[in-house]
C-alpha positions in Angstrom: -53.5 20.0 -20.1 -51.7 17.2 -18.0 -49.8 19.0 -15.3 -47.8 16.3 -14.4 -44.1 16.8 -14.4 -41.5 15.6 -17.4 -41.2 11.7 -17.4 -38.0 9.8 -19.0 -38.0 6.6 -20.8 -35.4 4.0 -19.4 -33.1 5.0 -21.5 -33.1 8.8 -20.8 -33.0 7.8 -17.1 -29.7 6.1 -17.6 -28.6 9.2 -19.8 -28.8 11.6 -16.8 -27.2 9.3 -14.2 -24.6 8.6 -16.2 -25.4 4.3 -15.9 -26.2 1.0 -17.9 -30.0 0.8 -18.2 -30.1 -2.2 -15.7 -28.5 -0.1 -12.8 -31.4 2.0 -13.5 -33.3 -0.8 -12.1 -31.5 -1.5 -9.5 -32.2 2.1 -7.7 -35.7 1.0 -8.5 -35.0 -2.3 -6.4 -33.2 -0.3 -3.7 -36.2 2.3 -3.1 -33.8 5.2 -4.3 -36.1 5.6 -7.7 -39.8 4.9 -8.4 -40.6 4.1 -12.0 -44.0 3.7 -13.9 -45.3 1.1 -15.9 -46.5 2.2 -19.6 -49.9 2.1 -20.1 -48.9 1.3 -24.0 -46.2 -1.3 -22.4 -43.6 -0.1 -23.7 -41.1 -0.5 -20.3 -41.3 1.9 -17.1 -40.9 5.6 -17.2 -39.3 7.9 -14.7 -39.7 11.3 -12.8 -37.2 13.6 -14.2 -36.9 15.7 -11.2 -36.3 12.5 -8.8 -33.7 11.3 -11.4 -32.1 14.8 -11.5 -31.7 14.8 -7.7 -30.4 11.4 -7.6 -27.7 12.1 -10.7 -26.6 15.2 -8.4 -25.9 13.0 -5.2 -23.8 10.8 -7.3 -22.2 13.9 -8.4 -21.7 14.7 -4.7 -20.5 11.5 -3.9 -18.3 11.6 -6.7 -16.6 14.9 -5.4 -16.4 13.8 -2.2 -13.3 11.5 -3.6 -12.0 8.9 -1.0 -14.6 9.0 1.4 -17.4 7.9 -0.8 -16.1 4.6 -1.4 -15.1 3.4 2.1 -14.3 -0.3 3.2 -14.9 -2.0 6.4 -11.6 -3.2 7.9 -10.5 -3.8 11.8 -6.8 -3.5 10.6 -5.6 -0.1 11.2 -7.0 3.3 12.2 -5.2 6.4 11.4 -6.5 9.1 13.8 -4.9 12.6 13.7 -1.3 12.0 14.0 -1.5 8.7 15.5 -2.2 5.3 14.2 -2.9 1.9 15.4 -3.2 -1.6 14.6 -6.4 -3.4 15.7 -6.9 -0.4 18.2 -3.1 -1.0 19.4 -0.6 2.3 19.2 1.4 0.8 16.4 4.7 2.9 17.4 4.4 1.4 20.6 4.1 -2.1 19.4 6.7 -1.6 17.5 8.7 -0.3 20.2 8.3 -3.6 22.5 7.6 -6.3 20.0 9.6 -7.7 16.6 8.3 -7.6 12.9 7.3 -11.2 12.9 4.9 -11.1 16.4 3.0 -7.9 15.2 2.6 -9.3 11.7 0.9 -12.1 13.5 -1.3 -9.9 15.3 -2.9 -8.2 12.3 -3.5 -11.8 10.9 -4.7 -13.2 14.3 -5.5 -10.7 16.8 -3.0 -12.5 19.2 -0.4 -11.3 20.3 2.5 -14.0 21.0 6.3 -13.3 21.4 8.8 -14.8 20.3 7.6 -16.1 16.9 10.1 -16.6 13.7 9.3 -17.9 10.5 11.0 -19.7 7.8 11.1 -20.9 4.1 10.3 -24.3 2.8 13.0 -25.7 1.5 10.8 -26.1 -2.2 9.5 -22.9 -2.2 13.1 -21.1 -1.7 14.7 -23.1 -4.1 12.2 -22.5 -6.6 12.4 -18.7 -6.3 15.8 -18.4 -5.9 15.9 -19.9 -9.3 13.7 -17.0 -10.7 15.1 -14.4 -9.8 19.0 -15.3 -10.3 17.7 -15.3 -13.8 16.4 -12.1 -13.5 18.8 -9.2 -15.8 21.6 -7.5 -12.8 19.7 -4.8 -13.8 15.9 -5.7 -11.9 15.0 -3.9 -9.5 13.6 -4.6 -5.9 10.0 -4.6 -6.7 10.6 -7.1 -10.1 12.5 -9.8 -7.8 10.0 -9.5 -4.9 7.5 -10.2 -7.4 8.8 -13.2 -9.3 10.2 -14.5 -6.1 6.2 -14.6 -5.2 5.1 -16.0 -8.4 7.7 -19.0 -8.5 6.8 -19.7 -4.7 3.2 -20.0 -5.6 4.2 -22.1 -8.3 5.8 -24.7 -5.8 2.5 -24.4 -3.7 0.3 -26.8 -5.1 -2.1 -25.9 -2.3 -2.2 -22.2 -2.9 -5.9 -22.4 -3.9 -7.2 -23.0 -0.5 -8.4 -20.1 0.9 -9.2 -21.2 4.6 -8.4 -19.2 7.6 -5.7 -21.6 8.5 -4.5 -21.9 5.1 -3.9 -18.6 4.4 -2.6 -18.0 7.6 0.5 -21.3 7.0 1.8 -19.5 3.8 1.5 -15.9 5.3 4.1 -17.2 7.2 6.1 -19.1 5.1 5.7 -16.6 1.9 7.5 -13.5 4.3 10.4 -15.3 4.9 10.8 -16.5 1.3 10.8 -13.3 -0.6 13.8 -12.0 2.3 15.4 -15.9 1.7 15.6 -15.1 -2.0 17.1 -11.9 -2.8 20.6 -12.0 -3.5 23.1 -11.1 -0.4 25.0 -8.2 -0.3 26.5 -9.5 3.2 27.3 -13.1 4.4 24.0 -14.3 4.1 22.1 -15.2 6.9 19.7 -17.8 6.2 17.2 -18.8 9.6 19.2 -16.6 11.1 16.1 -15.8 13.8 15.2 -12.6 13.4 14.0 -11.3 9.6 15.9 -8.4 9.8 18.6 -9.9 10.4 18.2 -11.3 7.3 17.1 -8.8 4.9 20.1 -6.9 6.2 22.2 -8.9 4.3 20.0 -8.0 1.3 20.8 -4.7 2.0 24.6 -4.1 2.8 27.5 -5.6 3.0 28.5 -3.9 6.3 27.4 -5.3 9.9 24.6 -4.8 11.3 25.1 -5.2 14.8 22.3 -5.1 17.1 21.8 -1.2 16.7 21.5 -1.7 13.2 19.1 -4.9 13.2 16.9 -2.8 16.2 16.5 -0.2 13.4 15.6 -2.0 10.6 12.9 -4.6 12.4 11.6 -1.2 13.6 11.2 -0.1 9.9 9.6 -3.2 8.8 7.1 -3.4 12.0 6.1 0.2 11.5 5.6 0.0 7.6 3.5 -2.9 8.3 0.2 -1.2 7.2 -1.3 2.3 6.1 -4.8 1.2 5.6 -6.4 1.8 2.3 -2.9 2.8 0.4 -2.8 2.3 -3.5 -1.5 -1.2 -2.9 -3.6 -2.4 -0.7 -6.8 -1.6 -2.7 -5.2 -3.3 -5.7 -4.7 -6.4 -2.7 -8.5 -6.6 -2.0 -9.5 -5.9 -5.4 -7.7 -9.1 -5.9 -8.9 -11.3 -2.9 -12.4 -10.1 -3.9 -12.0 -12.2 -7.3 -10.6 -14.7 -4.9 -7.1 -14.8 -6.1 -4.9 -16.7 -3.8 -2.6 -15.1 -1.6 0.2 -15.2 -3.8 -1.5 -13.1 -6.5 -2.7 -10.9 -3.5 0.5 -10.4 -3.0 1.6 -9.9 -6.8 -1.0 -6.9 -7.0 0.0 -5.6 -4.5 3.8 -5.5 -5.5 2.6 -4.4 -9.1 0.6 -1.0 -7.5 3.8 -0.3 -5.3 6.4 -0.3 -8.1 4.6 3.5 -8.8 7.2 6.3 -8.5 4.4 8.1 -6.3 4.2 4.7 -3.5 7.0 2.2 -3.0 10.1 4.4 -4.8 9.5 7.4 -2.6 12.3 6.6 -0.2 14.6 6.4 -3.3 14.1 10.1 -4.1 14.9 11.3 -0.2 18.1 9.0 -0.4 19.4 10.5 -3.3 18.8 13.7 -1.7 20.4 13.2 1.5 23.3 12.0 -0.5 23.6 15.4 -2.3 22.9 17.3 0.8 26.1 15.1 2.9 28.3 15.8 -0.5 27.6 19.5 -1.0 27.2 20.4 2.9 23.5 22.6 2.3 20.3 21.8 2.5 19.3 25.0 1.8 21.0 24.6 -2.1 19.3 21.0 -2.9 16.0 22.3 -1.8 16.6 25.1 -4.0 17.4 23.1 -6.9 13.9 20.6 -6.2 11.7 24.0 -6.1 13.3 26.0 -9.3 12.8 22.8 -11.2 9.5 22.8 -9.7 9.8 19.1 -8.2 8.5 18.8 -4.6 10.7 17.6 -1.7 11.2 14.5 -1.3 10.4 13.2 2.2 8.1 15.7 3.5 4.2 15.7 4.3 1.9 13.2 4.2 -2.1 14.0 3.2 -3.0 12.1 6.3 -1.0 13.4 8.8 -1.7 17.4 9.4 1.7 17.3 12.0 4.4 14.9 12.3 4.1 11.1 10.6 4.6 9.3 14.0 6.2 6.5 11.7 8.7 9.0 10.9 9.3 10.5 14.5 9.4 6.5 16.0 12.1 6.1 13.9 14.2 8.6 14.0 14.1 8.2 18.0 15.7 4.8 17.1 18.0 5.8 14.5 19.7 8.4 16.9 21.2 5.1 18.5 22.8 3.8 15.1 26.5 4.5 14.3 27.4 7.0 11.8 23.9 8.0 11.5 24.1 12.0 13.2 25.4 13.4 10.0 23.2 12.1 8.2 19.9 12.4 10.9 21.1 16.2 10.9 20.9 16.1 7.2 17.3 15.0 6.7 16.4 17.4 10.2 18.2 20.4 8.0 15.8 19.5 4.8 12.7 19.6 7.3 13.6 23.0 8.7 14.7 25.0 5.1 11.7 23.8 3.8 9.3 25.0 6.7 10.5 28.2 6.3 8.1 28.7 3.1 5.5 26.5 4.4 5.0 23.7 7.1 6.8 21.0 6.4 7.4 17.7 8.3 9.5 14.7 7.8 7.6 11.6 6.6 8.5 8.0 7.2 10.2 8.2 3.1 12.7 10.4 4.6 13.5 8.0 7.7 13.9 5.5 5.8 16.4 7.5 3.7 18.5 8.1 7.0 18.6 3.7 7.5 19.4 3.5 3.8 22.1 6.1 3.7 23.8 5.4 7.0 24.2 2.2 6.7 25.2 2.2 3.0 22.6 0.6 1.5 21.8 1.7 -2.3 18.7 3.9 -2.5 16.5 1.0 -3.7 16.7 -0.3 -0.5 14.3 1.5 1.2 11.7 0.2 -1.4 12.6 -3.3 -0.6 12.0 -2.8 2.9 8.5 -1.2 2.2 7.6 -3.9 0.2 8.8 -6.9 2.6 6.8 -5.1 5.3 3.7 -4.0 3.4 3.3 -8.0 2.5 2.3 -8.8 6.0 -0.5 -5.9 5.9 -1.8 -7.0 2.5 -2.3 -10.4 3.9 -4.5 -8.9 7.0 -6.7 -7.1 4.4 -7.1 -10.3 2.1 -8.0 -12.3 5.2 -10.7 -10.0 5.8 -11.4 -9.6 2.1 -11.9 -13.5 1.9 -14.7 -13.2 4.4 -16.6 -10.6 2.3 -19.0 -11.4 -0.3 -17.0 -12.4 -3.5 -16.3 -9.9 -5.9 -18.1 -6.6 -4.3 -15.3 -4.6 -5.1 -16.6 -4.2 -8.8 -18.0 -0.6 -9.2 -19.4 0.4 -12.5 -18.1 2.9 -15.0 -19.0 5.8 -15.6 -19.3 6.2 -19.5 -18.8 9.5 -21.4 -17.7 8.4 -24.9 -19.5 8.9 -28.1 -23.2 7.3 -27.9 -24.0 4.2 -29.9 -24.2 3.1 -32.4 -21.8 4.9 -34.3 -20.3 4.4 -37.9 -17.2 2.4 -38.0 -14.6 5.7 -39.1 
């Protein structure tokens, strides 16, 4: 009697590990199977047991969620309760430098001051033209993304995907989806700094130096978050090679989630019930019996504080009006500690800019999304250098077998 163990056709193989037949090959290729040719020749046969261990490292993998599927990137670290961009504290970069000069050093790895940015005249007009056609109802996220489409549109060059090329409507692209969005305030068009500008997306009121220190502190810390839901959608994208438009349109599309980009929306509505009925301890109430999480609080990468969050507050405290509101969100942090640890995250700071300076509560949103732009370009830069479309992963299939019946 042959003592050898079980062997599985091809087929069988693919059965167990849960693959096409041809990936079955390709762990033969990689070393991580051996096969057998069939005396009769009718294809390779397998060990069972070695394709029963294999099938249950996959399923290991598989458990192991996010950190089986990792991607190189020299963007951002998160480390504890820090993080930093290309190695650089990026609360203390944005404590020194503007929006526009840290952008610039994701996308360069230089670090020059005094850098501003601004639309083409074609570009602007073009999406300006999109989205005043938009219904008064859009929303942030839905002119942010047909301001990017119509700007492409006007870019007959978009398809050139060189270093330098990317890098020219990076910084024209920025400036464009702020340039577009309809004022609130008396506009202020190449008015130097971009948050000066998107303030007057924002509010009607002035902003006055407190005000634009705040916001460019927003954008520059909101910058990047490495592999967010938005930014895989981005290099997803760049891996087909889209241009950096459509990058950018991916991106926007993932963020428009009620679980990423409208999360500051639901901490400024809070705060806004908190001010009106004077408790924290009541609206928290009202989020747990309905069985609704608080807004604003934790972040699954942070065990501590979200130093986003901390850096600015610290700069918030010098903003006019904003101690009621500061005392507020602090008040939320501490009633919801008390049945578990609870700290603020950067949603609920932004809810503090949004609400002090009377912005509506899509505004924080806006302000994620003008940000974020800058980091999805860093990761499509680096995507661009990568072979072209690795990020496809195969399925794993567990429907009915074929062939079936038509029902």
């Amino acid at each position: 009697m042959d003592d050898e163990g079980e062997r599985l056709t091809t087929r069988e193989a693919a059965e167990r590990l849960g693959v096409k037949p041809e990936t079955v090959y390709a762990y033969v290729s990689r070393g991580q199977l051996s096969s057998r040719r069939d005396p009769a020749g009718r294809g390779s046969s397998f060990d069972a047991g070695e394709v029963d261990a294999l099938a249950s490292k996959g399923r290991r993998e598989y458990a192991a969620g996010a950190d089986a599927f990792q991607i190189r990137t020299g963007v951002t670290l998160i480390d504890t309760d820090r993080y930093y961009y290309r190695g650089v504290d990026a609360t203390e970069l944005a404590r020194r430098f503007h929006y526009e000069e840290i952008a610039d050093w994701l996308w360069t790895g230089t670090l020059r001051t005094g850098l501003r940015c601004d639309a083409p005249a074609e570009a602007l007009a073009a999406a300006r033209r999109a989205v005043g056609a938009l219904p008064a109802h859009s929303g942030p996220t839905d002119r942010l993304r047909v301001a990017a489409i119509a700007a492409s549109v006007a870019d007959p060059l978009r398809f050139d995907l060189s270093r330098d090329a990317v890098l020219a409507t990076a910084r024209t692209l920025i400036p464009t989806l702020v340039d577009a969005l309809p004022a609130v305030g008396p506009p202020r068009d190449g008015d130097g700094l971009l948050a000066r500008r998107l303030w007057s997306r924002l509010t009607a009121r002035e902003a006055g130096e407190p005000g634009v220190r705040a916001l460019d502190t927003a954008l520059s810390l909101l910058i990047d978050h490495d592999l967010a839901a938005s930014t895989l959608a981005v290099r997803v994208a760049a891996s087909a090679r889209a241009h950096p438009y459509a990058v950018v349109s991916a991106g926007l599309g993932a963020l428009e989630g009620p679980l990423h980009g409208a999360a500051s929306g639901l901490a400024h509505r809070m705060l806004t019930d908190v001010l009106e009925r004077g408790s924290a301890a009541a609206v928290v109430a009202d989020h747990l019996r309905a069985g609704r999480p608080v807004p604003g609080l934790g972040h699954r990468l942070y065990p501590r504080q979200d130093p986003r969050a901390e850096a600015l507050f610290a700069v918030l405290a010098e903003l006019p009006g904003a101690g009621p509101v500061l005392a507020a969100a602090r008040e939320v942090e501490a009633t919801a500690a008390r049945r578990a640890a609870a700290h603020a995250n950067i949603d609920l700071a932004l809810a503090v800019l949004s609400v002090t300076a009377g912005m509506p509560a899509e505004a924080g949103e806006t302000v994620f999304a003008v940000s974020r732009t800058a980091g999805w370009i860093a990761h499509a830069i680096e995507e661009y250098a990568e072979r072209p479309l690795r990020m496809r992963p195969s399925g794993r299939y567990n429907g009915p077998r074929p062939p079936r019946d038509l029902p």
